[in-house]
N, C-alpha and C positions, 0 to 999 in steps of 0.2 A: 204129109198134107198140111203139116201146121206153115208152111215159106208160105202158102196160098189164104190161110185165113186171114192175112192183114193185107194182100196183096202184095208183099215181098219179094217183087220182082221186078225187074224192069231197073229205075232206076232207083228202086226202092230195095234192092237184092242187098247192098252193103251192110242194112241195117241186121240182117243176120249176125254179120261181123261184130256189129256194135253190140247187142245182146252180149255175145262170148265174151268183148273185152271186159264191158261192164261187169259181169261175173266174176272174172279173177280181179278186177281193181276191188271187190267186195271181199274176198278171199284175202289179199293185200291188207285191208285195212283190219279185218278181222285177225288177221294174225298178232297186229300189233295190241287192238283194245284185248283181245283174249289172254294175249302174252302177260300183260300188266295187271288185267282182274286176277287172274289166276294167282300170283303174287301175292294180292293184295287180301282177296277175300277167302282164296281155298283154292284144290279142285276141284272137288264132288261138286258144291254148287252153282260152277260154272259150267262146268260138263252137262247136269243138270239144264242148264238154260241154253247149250249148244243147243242138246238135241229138239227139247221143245220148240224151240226157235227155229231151226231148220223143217221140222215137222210142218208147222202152220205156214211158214213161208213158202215152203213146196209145195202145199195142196192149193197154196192162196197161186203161186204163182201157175199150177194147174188150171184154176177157173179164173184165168185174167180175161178180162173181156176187151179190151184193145193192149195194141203194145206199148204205151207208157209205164201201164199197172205192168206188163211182162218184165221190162228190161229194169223195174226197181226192184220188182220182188227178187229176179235173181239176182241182183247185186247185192242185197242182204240175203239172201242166202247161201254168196259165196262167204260172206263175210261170218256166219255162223256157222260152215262148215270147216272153216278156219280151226274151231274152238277143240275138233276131233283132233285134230294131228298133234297139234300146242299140246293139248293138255293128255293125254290117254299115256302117251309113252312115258315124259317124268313121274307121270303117279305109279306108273306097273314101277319104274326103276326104283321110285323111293320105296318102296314094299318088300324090295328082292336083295337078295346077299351079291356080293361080286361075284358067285359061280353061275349063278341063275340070270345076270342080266341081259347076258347075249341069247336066251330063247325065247325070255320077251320080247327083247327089241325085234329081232328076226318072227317070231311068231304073230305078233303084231300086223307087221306088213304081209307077211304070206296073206291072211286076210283081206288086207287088201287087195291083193290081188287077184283072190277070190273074187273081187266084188268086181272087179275089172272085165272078169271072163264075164261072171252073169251077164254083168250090162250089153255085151257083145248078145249073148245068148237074147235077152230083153229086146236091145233093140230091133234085132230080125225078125223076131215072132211079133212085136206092137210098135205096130208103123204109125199111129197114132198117138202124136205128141204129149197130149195133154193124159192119155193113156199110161203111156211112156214115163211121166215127171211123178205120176200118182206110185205105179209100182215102185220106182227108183225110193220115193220118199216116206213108204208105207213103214220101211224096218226099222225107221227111227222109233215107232213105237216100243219096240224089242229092247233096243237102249235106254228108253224112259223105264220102264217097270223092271231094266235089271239094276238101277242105281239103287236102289235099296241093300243090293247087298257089296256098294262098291262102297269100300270104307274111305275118309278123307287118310292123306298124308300124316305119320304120324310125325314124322322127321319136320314138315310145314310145321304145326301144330305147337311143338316144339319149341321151333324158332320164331312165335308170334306170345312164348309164354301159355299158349292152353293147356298146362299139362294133364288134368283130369281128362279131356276128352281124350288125349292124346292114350293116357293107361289106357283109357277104356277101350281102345282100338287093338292095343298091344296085349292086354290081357285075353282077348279076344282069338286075336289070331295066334300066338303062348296054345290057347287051346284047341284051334283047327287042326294045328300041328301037331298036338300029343305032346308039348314039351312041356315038362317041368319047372314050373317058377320060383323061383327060390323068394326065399322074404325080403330080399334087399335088389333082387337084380331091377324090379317092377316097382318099388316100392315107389309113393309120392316126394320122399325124401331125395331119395335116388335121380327121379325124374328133374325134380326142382333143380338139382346141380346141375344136369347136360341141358337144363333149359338155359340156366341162368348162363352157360359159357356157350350159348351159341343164339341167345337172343339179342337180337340188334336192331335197328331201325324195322318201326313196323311199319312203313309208306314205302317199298321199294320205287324207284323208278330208271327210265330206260336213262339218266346222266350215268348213273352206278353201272353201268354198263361200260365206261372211259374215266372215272375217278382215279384207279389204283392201277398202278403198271404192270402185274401180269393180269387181269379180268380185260382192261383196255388191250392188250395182245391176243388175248380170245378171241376176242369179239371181231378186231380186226382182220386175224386170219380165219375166223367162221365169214366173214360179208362176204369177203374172195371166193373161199369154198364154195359157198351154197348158191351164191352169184352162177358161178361156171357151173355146179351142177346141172341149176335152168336152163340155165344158157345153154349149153350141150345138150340135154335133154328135150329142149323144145326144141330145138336147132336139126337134132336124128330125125323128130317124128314128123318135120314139115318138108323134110327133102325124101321124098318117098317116090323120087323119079326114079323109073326101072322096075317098079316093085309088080306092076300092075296086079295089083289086087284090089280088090272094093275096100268100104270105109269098116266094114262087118266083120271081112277075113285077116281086116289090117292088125283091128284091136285084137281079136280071139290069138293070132299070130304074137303081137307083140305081147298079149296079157301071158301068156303059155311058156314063151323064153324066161319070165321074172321069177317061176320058181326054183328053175336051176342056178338061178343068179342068187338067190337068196341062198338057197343049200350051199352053195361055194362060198359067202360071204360066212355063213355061220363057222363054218370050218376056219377060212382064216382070219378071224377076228380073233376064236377062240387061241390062233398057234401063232399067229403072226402079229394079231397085235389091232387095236383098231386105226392106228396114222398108217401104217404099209398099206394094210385093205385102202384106206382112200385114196391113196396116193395111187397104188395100183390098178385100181376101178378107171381112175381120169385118166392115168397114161394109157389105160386099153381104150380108154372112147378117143383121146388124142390120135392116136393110133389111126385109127378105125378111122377118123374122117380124112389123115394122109391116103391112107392105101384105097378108098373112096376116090380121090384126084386122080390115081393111076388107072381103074378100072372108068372103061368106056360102059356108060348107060344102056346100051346098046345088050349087051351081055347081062339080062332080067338075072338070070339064077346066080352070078356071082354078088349083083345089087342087094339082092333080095338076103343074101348067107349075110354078108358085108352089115347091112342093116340089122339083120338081128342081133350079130354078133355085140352089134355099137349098143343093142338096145339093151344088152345084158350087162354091157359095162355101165353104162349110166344108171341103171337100175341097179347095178350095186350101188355108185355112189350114191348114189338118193338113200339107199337102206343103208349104210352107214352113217353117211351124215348124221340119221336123228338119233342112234344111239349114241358116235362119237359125240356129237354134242352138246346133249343132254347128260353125259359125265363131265364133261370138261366145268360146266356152269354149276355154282353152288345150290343150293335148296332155295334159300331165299330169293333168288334169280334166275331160276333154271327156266321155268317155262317165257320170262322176260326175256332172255337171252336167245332161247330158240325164235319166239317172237319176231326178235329183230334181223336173229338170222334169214327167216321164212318171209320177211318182207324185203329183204335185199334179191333174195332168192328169185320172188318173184317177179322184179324188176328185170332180172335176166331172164326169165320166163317171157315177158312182157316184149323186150328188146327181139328174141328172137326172127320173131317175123320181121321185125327190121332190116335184120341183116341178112334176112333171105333174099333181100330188095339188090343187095350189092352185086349178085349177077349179072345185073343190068351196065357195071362197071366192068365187069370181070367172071368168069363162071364162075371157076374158081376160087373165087373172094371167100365168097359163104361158106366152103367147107374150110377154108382156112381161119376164118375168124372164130367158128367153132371149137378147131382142131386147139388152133393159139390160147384160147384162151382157158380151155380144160387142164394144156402143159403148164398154166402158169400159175392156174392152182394145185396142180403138183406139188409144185416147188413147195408153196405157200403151204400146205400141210404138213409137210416136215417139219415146221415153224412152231408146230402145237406139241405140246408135253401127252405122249404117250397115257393111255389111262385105264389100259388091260390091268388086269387082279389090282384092280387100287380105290381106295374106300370113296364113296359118293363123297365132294365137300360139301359142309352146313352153308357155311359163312364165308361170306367176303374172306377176313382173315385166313381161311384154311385154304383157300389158292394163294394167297398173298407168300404162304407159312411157305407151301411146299416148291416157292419158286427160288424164297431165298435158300432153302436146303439144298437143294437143284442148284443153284449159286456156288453157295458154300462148296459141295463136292466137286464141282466144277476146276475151282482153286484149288481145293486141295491135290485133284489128280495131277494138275498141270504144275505146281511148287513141285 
């Protein structure tokens, strides 16, 4: 009912459209201001100002009373719900050992995808808009009164020099866990040395992102990556010819394929590695949009296999993406670096409907530019240093360290 409270019809229908895009250029921007406060000030008390921000945004953008106030509020509140994805995954990562990272990162997103099925389940039962925005944005309360017991980074903390907060955290969870602390492993003495060799510039910004020649290699084969993720990802969920199913059975469909995609991702990340898993996720959605050109629309239940299939491989790479890339980027950059990946990302997000337009050139233009450009971030992942069983970096210098190592043995295998 809410297309009819402003009159959104006619030749007023498009502005539906504009809502949506406004939303992700909100999402867009918030990726990057999140990316960089996070850096700068902490997690916790950015996380912190996500959800409150998303909270009052959503109720505000609930009781808009024309669509100027609608289509701002949700643009800031794409751009504060930005601050969840940025920030949740590098602070579980800084907290957990190399054997525990992949059931974060993987348990993490299962969740979301939890929230994907509800919203399906939500939206069928309250057909009512402004109904609909309240329930969606009620659980941010949940996230407000659990940050009390979400501790800051203590690896951040660290590399800004705070070291007494930083024990305090460490002493802390030492005794969640039943372990034993010895007098020097915690000690402020102790601390002060792994401060002192891994504190460095306290103003990150996104240049340090292209300064040093392997973080500028990162960065450049993350833009590709997360680019074509979108890109393919938006790309499956807008060609939904053949499918015939509603907008209700599309999501609960497509939300239901992501768990098994997750459980196959957790397994080969853990044995294969996290560049194979990305490399292999793109080549399956590559794939998947060739052998789409072969099948006639006509034939629903091959479309419809074809479709999920695709929707399972980009939804791996999407769930790889944040863990791979949130190891490859150091502590002092990590959520910076995701940041900018999640704004390139979105740009091919953005792009997508565009080249759904190429049809009109060619049918099969559009699953080609898709399929093309998932293959050639293939390639481009191979291009990133491995980073199964291998210690999170602090510091700039500690990717700079392990690339010239990586160098060196290089040489030496080849003399």
């Amino acid at each position: 009912r809410g297309v009819f409270s402003w009159d959104l019809v006619c030749e007023r229908k498009g502005l539906n459209r504009v809502a949506s895009t406004l939303f992700f250029i909100g999402v867009l921007m918030g990726a990057v201001v999140f990316g960089y406060l996070s850096d700068r000030f902490g997690r916790r008390p950015l996380l912190l100002v996500a959800y409150v921000s998303t909270l009052v945004l959503g109720l505000t953008s609930a009781a808009s009373v024309n669509y100027v106030m609608f289509a701002i509020t949700r643009t800031l509140t794409g751009s504060t719900l930005a601050g969840f994805t940025i920030i949740v995954l590098p602070l579980e990562l800084e907290w957990l050992d190399v054997e525990h990272r992949e059931v974060a990162g993987i348990l993490s997103s299962t969740f979301w995808t939890g929230g994907v099925l509800l919203l399906a389940l939500a939206g069928y039962l309250i057909r009512d808009w402004r109904w609909l925005l309240m329930a969606v944005t009620l659980p941010c309360v949940i996230g407000i009164l659990s940050i009390r017991w979400v501790p800051e980074s203590a690896r951040w903390l660290l590399t800004q020099g705070r070291v007494e907060e930083a024990q305090r955290y460490l002493l802390h969870c030492a005794r969640l866990n039943g372990r034993p602390v010895g007098e020097d492993s915690l000690s402020q003495e102790a601390l002060n040395k792994v401060s002192t060799g891994e504190q460095v510039f306290p103003r990150p910004s996104y240049l340090d992102l292209f300064r040093t020649p392997q973080i500028r290699h990162i960065s450049l084969c993350c833009m590709v990556m997360w680019f074509s993720v979108n890109f393919s990802y938006y790309g499956l969920s807008l060609d939904l010819s053949g499918l015939r199913l509603n907008v209700y059975q599309t999501q609960l469909l497509f939300g239901a394929v992501e768990l098994p995609s997750k459980l196959v991702v957790y397994l080969l990340v853990r044995r294969g590695g996290r560049r194979l898993t990305q490399a292999g996720a793109l080549l399956g959605t590559a794939l998947t949009f060739c052998i789409r050109l072969l099948v006639s629309s006509e034939t629903s239940s091959w479309s419809t296999a074809l479709a999920v299939i695709g929707k399972g491989f980009s939804e791996a790479a999407f769930t790889t993406a944040y863990l791979f890339t949130s190891e490859l980027y150091p502590t002092v950059l990590r959520p910076t670096g995701i940041g900018l990946a999640s704004l390139v990302g979105r740009l091919g997000g953005s792009l997508a409907p565009l080249a759904a337009l190429l049809d009109g050139v060619w049918l099969s233009l559009p699953k080609l530019a898709y399929g093309g450009i998932a293959l050639l971030a293939t390639c481009t992942t191979f291009l990133l240093p491995e980073t199964r069983q291998a210690q999170l970096p602090e510091t700039i210098q500690d990717v700079e360290r392990k690339r010239r190592k990586r160098c060196r043995s290089r040489t030496e295998w080849n003399w």
